[in-house]
N, C-alpha and C positions, 0 to 999 in steps of 0.2 A: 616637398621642395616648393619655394615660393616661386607662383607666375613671374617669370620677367617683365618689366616694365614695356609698354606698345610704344614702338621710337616713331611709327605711321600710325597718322588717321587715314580712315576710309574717306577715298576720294568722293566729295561731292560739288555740286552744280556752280557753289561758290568758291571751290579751289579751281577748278577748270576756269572759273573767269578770270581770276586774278591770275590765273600761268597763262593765260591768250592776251592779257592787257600787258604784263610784263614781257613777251615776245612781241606783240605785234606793237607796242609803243615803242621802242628802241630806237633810236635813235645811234649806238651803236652798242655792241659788244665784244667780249673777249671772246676769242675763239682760240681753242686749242688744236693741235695734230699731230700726228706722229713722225716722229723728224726720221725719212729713209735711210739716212746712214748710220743713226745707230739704234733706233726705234723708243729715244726718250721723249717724254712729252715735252712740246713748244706751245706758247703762248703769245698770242698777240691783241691786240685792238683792232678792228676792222668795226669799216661806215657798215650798218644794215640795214633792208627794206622788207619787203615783203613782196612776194607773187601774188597772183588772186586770189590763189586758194590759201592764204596766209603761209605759207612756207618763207623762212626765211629768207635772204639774198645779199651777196655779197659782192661785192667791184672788186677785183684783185687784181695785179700785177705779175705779169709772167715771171718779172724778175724776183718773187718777193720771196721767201723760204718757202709760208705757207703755203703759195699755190704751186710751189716743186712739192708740196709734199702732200694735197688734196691729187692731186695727179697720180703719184704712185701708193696712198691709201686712201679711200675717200670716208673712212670715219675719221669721225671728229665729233665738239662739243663748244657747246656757244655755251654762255653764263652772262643773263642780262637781270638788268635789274639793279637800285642806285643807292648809295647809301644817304640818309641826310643827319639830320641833328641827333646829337647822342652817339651811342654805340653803333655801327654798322653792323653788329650781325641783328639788331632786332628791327632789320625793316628786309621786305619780302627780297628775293634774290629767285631765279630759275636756273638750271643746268638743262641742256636739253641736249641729247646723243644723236646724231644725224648722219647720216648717209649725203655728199657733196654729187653734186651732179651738175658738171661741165653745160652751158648752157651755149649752144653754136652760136655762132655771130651767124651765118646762114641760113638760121633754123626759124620754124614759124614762133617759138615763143619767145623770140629776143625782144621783139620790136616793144612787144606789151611791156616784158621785165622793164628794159631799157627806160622805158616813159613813167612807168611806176614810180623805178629807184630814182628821174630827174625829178621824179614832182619833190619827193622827199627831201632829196641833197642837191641840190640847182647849181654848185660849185662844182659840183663831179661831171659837167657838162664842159670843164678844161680840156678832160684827161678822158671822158667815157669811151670814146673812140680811136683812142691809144690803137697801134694796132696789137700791143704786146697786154691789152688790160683785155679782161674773160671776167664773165656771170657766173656765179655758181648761184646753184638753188642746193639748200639746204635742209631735207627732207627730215623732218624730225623721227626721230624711231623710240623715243622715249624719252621722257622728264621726269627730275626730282625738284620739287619744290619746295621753299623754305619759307612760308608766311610771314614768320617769326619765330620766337621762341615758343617750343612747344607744338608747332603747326608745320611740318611735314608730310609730305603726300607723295607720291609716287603716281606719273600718270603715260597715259600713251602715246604715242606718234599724235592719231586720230584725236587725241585730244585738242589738240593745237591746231585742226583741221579748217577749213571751209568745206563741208560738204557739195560738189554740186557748185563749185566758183563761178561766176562773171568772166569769162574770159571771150564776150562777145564787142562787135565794136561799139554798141550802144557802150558799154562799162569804159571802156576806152574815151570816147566822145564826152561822159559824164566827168570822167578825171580833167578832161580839160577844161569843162567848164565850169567846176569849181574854182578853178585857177581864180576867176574876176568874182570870186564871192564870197569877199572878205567879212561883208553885214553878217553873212550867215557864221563862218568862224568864229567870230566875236560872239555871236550867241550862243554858239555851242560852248566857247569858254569860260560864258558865264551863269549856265547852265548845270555845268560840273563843276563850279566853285574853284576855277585857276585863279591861283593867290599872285599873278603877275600881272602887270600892265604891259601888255606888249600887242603888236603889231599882228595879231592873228591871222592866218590862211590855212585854206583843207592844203594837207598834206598827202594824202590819199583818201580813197574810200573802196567799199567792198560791200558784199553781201552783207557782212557781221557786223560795220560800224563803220567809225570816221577817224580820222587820223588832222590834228590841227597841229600847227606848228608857230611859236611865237620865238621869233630871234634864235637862240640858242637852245629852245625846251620843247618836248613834242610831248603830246598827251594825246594817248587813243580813246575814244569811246563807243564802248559796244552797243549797240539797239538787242533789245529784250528777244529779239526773235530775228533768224534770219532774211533780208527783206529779200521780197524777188526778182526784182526790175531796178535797173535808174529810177526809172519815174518814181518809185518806192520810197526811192531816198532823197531825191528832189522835195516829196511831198512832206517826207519828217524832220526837214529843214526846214517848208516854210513855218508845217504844226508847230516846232519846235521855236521859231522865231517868233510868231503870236504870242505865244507864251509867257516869252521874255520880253513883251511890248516893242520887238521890233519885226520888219518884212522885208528881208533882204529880194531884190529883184532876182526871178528864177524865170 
């Protein structure tokens, strides 16, 4: 009897990056849950960010289905990732299964979440303080990945990870002060070849990379190696600005 055809490639170095670029670029995604009254699947759109350790995150509304319904089940499933020109099933897509976790407004990791998700969404600075709107983090517990045609991977929680996050105040102090350094955005986005002209700013940053943001389009980029400090990524902004023949003030 003939082998059946492998519907998975063996994960490697370069699907782990593009399922960390398609989560942690988002800008938003669909999230699914299981609706408590009758336990069918719901779908929604929700704004998303990321915590330090790259785990997703999400602003909800007490009033909204889904966070009646992340409250009485907290799996769920995010699906990021955009389509463009041509067919949409041949351009990359992620599904990621998660575990939701209520994030206290009292609690020590609000303050960070909270400042992360404004650098990202500066309009959710309306409503963030609702007192009826709650953080959830959103722990990945597994992903399937769709490269394209042919290019399927199955990967883990841990894959999507920060090992060992920035969750110190220097990293906090460094998010703000990219806020005023805009020279260095523009370099990075032209750096990675963004086909837009727009009005570039860090969107966040981490251990793993940098998160830029022009008008309506966010684009992450990963550094080659975990960096260990602010001053790390201070320093491969300026290296990174030389390069591109400019020196944004750091």
């Amino acid at each position: 009897m003939a082998d059946k055809p492998q519907t998975l490639r063996d994960t490697d170095d370069e699907a782990r990056r593009l399922a960390r670029v398609l989560v942690r670029g988002a800008r938003f995604m669909a999230l699914a849950v299981n609706d408590p009254e009758d336990g069918y699947p719901s779908a929604s759109r929700v704004l998303t960010g990321t915590d330090a350790d790259a785990a997703p995150v999400i602003l909800v509304s007490g009033l909204s289905t889904h966070t009646t319904a992340l409250a009485a089940d907290p799996r769920c499933s995010l699906l990021a990732g955009e389509p463009g020109k041509g067919d949409p099933l041949a351009h990359p897509r992620i599904s990621v299964q998660s575990d939701a976790e209520k994030v206290a407004r009292d609690g020590p990791d609000h303050l960070r979440i909270r400042s992360r998700f404004l650098h990202r969404h500066p309009k959710a600075q309306l409503y963030v303080d609702f007192p009826d709107f709650c953080f959830f983090r959103l722990v990945p517990r597994k992903a399937s990945l769709n490269g394209g045609f042919g290019r399927a991977y199955q990967l883990k929680g841990s894959d999507l990870l920060i090992p060992e996050p920035g969750i110190t105040s220097e990293w906090v102090q460094l998010q703000n002060a990219l806020e005023n350094m805009k020279e260095g955005a523009a370099c990075l986005a032209a750096k990675i070849g963004a086909k837009i002209d727009a009005d570039w700013r860090f969107g966040g940053a981490d251990r793993a990379g940098l998160d830029i943001i022009g008008g309506d389009f966010q684009l992450r980029h990963e550094f080659e190696t975990l960096l260990p400090s602010p001053q790390s990524v201070l320093d491969y902004i300026s290296s990174m600005a030389y390069q591109t023949g400019q020196l944004p003030e750091i």
